[in-house]
C-alpha positions as CSV (number, residue, x, y, z in Angstrom):
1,X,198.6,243.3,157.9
2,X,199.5,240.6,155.9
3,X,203.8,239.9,155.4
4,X,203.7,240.8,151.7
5,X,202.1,244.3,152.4
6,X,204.2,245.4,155.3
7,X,207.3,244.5,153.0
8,X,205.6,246.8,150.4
9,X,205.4,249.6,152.9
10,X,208.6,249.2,154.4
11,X,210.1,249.2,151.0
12,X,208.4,252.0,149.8
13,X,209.4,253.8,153.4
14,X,212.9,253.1,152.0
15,X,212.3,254.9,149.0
16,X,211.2,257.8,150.3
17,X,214.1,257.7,152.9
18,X,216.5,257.7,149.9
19,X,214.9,260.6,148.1
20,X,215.0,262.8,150.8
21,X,219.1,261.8,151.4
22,X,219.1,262.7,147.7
23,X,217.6,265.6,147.9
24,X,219.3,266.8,151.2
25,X,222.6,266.2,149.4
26,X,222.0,267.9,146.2
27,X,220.2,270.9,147.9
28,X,223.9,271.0,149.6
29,X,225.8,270.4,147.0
30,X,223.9,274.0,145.5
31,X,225.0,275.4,148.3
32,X,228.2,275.1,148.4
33,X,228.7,275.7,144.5
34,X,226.9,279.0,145.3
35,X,229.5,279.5,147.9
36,X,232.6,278.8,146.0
37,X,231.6,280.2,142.8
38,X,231.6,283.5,144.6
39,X,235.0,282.5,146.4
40,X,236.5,282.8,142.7
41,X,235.3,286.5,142.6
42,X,235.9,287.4,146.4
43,X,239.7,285.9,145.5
44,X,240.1,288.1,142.7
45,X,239.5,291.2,145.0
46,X,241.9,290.3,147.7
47,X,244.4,289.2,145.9
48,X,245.0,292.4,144.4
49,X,245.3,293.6,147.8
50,X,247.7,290.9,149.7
51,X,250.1,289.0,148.2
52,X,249.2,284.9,147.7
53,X,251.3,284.1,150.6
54,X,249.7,286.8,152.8
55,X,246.0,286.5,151.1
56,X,246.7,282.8,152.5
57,X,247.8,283.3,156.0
58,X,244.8,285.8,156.7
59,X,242.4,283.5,155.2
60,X,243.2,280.3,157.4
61,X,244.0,282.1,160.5
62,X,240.4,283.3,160.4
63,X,239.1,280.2,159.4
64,X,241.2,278.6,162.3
65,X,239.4,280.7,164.3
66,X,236.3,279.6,163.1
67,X,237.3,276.2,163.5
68,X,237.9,276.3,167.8
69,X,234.8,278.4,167.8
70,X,232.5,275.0,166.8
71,X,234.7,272.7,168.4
72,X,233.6,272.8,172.0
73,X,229.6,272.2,170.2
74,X,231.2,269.1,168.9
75,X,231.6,267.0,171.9
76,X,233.8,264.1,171.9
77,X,234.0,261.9,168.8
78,X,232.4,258.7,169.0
79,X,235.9,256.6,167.2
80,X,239.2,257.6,169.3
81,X,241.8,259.1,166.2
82,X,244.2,256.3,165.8
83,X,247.8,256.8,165.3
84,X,248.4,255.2,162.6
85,X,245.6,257.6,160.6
86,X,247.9,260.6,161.1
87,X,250.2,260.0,158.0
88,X,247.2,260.1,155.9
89,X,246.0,263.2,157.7
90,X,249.5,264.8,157.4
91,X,249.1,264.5,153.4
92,X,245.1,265.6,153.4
93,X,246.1,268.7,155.4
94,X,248.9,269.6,153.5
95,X,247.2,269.4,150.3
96,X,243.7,271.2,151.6
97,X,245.5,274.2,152.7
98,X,249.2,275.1,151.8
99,X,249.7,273.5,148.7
100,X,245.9,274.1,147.0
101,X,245.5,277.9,148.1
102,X,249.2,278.9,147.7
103,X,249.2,277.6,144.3
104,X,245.7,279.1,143.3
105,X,247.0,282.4,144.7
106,X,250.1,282.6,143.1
107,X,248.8,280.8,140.0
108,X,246.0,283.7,139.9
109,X,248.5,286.2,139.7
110,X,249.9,285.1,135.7
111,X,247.0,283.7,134.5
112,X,243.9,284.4,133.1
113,X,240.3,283.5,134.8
114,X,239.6,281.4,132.2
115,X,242.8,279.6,131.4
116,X,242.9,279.2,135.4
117,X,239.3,277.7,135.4
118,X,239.9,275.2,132.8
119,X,243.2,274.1,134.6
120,X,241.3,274.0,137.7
121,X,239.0,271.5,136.5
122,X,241.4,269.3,135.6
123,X,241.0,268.4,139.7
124,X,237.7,265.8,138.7
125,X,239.5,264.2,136.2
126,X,242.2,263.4,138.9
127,X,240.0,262.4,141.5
128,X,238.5,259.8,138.9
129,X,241.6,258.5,138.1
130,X,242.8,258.5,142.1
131,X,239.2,256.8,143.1
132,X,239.8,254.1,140.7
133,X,243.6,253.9,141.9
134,X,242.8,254.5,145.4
135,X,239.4,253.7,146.5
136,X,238.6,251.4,143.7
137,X,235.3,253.0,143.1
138,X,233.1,251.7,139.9
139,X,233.0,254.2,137.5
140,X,229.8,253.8,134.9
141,X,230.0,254.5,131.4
142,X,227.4,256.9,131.5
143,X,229.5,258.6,134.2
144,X,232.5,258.5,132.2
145,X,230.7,260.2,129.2
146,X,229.1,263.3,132.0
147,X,232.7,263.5,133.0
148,X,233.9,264.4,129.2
149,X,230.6,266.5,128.1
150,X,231.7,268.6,131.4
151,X,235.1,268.7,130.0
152,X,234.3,269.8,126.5
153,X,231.9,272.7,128.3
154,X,235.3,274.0,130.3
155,X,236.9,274.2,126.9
156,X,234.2,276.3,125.4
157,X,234.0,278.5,128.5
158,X,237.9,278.8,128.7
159,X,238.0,279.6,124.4
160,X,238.2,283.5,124.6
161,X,241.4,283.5,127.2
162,X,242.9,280.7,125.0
163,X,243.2,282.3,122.1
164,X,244.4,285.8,123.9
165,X,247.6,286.1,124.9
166,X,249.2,282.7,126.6
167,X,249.9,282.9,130.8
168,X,252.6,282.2,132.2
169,X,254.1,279.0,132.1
170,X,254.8,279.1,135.5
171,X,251.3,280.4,136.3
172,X,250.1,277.1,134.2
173,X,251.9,274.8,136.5
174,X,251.0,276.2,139.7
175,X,247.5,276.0,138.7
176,X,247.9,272.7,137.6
177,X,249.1,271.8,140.9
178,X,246.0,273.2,142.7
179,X,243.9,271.1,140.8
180,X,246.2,268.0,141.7
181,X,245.9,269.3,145.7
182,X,242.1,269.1,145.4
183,X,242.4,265.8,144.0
184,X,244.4,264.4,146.4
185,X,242.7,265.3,149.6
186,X,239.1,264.9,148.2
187,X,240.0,261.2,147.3
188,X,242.2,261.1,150.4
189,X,239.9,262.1,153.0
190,X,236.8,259.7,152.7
191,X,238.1,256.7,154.3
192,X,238.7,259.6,157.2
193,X,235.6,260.8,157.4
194,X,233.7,257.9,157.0
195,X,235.5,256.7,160.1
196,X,235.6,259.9,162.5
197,X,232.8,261.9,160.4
198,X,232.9,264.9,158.5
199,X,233.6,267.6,160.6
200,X,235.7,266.3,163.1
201,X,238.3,266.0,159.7
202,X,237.8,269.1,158.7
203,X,238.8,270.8,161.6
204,X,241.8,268.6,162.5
205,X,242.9,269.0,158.1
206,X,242.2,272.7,159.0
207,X,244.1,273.5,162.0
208,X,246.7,271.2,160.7
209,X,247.3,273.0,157.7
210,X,247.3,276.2,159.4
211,X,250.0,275.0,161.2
212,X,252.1,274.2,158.3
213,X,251.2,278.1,157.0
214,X,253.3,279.4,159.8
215,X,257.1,279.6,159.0
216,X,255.7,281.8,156.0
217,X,254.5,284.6,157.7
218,X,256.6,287.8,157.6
219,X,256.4,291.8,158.9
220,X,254.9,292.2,155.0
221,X,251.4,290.0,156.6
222,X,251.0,292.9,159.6
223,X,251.3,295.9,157.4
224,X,249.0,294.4,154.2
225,X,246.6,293.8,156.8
226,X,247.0,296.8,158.4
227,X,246.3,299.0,155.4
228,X,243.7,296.6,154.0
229,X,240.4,298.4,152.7
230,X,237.0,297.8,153.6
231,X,236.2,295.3,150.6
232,X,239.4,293.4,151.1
233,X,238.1,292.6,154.0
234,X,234.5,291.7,153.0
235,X,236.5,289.1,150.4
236,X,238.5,287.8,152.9
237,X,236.2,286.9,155.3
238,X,233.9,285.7,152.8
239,X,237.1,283.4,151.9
240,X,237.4,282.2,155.4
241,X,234.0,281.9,156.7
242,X,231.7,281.1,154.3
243,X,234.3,279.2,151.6
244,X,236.5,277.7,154.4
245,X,234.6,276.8,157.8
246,X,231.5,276.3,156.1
247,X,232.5,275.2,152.7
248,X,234.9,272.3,153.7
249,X,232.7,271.4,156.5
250,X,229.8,271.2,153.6
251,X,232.4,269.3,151.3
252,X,233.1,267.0,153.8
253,X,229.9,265.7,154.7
254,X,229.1,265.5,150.7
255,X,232.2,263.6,150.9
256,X,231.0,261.0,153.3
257,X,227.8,260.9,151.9
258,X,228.3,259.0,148.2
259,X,231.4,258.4,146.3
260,X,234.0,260.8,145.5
261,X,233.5,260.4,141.5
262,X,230.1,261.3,141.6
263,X,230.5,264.1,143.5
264,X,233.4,265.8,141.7
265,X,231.1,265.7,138.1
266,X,228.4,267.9,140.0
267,X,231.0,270.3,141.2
268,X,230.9,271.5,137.9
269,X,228.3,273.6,138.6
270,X,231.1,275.7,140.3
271,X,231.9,277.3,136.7
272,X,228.6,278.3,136.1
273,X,228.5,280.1,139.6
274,X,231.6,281.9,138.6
275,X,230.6,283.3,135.6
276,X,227.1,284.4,137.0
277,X,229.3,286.0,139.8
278,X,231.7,287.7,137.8
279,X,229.4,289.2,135.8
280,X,227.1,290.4,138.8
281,X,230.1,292.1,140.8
282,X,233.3,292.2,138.7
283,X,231.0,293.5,135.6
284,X,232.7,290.4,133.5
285,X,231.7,289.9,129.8
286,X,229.4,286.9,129.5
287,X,229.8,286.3,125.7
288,X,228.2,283.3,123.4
289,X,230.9,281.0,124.7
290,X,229.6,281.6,127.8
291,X,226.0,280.9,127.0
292,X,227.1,277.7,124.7
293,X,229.6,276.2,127.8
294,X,227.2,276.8,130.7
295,X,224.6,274.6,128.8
296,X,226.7,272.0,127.8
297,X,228.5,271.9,131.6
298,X,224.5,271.7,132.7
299,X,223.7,268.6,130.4
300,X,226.8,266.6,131.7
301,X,225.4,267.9,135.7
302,X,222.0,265.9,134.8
303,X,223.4,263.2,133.2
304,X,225.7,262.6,136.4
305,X,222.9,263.1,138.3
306,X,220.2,261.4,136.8
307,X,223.1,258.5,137.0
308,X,223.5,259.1,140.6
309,X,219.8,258.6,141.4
310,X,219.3,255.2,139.5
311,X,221.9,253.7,141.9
C-alpha cells in the first residue's frame, strides 16, 4: 500500500470516526430534550402538590440518592480533585441546584408556562455571552443568526401568555434568575469536566448542592410528603431520576463533548418537547402560534447544527 493511499484511508477512517461522535452526541442531545421537556410537565404536577422549597428538597434528596448508588461503579478518577478547583465547584453547585430549581419553582408559581418559557430561554443567550467572556469560544456568524431565529421562535411560542394578563413581577425575576443559574454553571463546569470527566462533576455539583438545600428543610417537607398522592410521586421521581441523575449526567458529557455555545442553540429543542408534552398529558391548547414557533425554533436547530458539522 502505497503512502498516499494509506493517508486516504486513514483520513477517511477519521471521517467516519467523527460522524459517529456526531451522531452519538446528537442522538443524546434527543434524549435528554425528550427528558426535560417532560420535566416541564412532571413540574407543573408536583408543584401544585409541594411547595417550591419542599418540591426542591424531595427532588435532590432522591437524586442524591441516585448519585451514591453509581458512585461505587465509578472507580477512582483518573485526575486527583485539586484544591484549588473547589471555589469553582462551590459556584457550579450552587447555581445547578439551589439557586436554578428554587427559582424555577417559586418562579412557576406567578407565572405563566409561556411567559416562564421565554424567560427561560434567555439561559443560551447568557451562556453565549459568558463563553465569549469566560471561555473565549468563537462564535460564527451563522451561529449567531440560529441563536436569534431560535429567539424570535420563543417569542412566537410565548405570544398568547403575553398578551394575557402580565405575571408577577416578582415571578419575572425569579425566572430570570433561573435562566442566569443555568448559564452560569453550563459555561462554568467545562473546564471541570474536561479535567475530571463528566460524571465525576455531576455527582460532586449534585451532592454539593444538596448539601447547601439543607438548612431549608422544615416539619412542612415530612407532612407534604406524607400526604403526597400517587402522581405526585410519579412527577417527582421522574424529576429526580430521569431529569436529575440521568439528565445532568447526559448534560455533562454533552458538555465535555463540543463547546458550550453550540450546545445551548440545540437545547432549543426543549420548547418543542414541552409543548408536545403538555398537550399529550396536561391536555394544553396547541394553537397556530404554536405550529408557526416550533417551525421556526426547528430551522434555527438545523442551522446550528448543520454549522456544528462543518467544523
Amino acid at each position: 500500500m502505497s503512502s498516499e493511499t494509506a493517508n486516504e484511508v486513514e483520513t477517511e477512517s477519521r471521517y467516519s470516526a467523527d460522524i459517529l461522535r456526531h451522531l452519538r452526541s446528537y442522538s443524546l442531545l434527543t434524549v435528554l430534550s425528550i427528558i426535560w421537556g417532560v420535566a416541564f410537565v412532571a413540574i407543573r404536577v408536583a408543584d401544585s402538590l409541594l411547595s417550591p422549597v419542599n418540591l426542591a428538597l424531595l427532588r435532590w434528596f432522591i437524586a442524591g440518592a441516585g448519585y451514591l448508588t453509581i458512585l461505587p461503579f465509578l472507580g477512582k478518577t483518573k485526575v486527583k480533585f485539586d484544591s484549588k478547583d473547589l471555589p469553582r465547584l462551590l459556584v457550579i453547585s450552587f447555581a445547578n441546584v439551589p439557586l436554578y430549581h428554587l427559582s424555577l419553582n417559586f418562579g412557576e408559581t406567578s407565572v405563566s408556562a409561556g411567559l416562564a418559557g421565554l424567560l427561560v430561554s434567555l439561559g443560551p443567550v447568557l451562556i453565549v455571552l459568558l463563553s465569549r467572556i469566560s471561555l473565549k469560544e468563537k462564535i460564527g456568524k451563522k451561529l449567531v443568526l440560529a441563536l436569534v431565529i431560535a429567539t424570535v421562535g420563543v417569542v412566537v411560542l410565548s405570544i398568547p401568555d403575553l398578551t394575557g394578563p402580565a405575571g408577577s413581577v416578582v415571578g419575572i425575576l425569579e425566572v430570570v434568575i433561573t435562566a442566569l443559574a443555568y448559564a452560569l454553571f453550563a459555561v462554568l463546569s467545562k473546564p471541570l469536566v474536561s479535567k475530571y470527566g463528566a460524571l465525576p462533576i455531576a455527582i460532586r455539583a449534585g451532592t454539593l448542592g444538596t448539601m447547601m438545600l439543607l438548612p431549608l428543610l422544615s416539619l412542612s417537607f415530612f407532612t407534604q410528603v406524607s400526604r403526597l398522592s400517587f402522581n405526585g410521586w410519579i412527577s417527582v421521581l421522574y424529576l429526580s431520576i430521569l431529569s436529575t441523575v440521568i439528565g445532568y449526567s447526559m448534560f455533562y458529557t454533552l458538555v465535555s463533548r463540543g463547546t458550550v455555545s453550540r450546545l445551548s442553540i440545540q437545547l432549543y429543542l426543549i420548547p418543542i418537547i414541552s409543548v408536545i408534552s403538555g398537550f399529550l398529558i396536561l391536555g394544553e391548547q396547541i394553537t397556530l402560534y404554536t405550529f408557526v414557533g416550533g417551525a421556526i425554533l426547528l430551522v434555527a436547530i438545523a442551522l446550528a447544527t448543520r454549522t456544528q458539522a462543518k467544523k
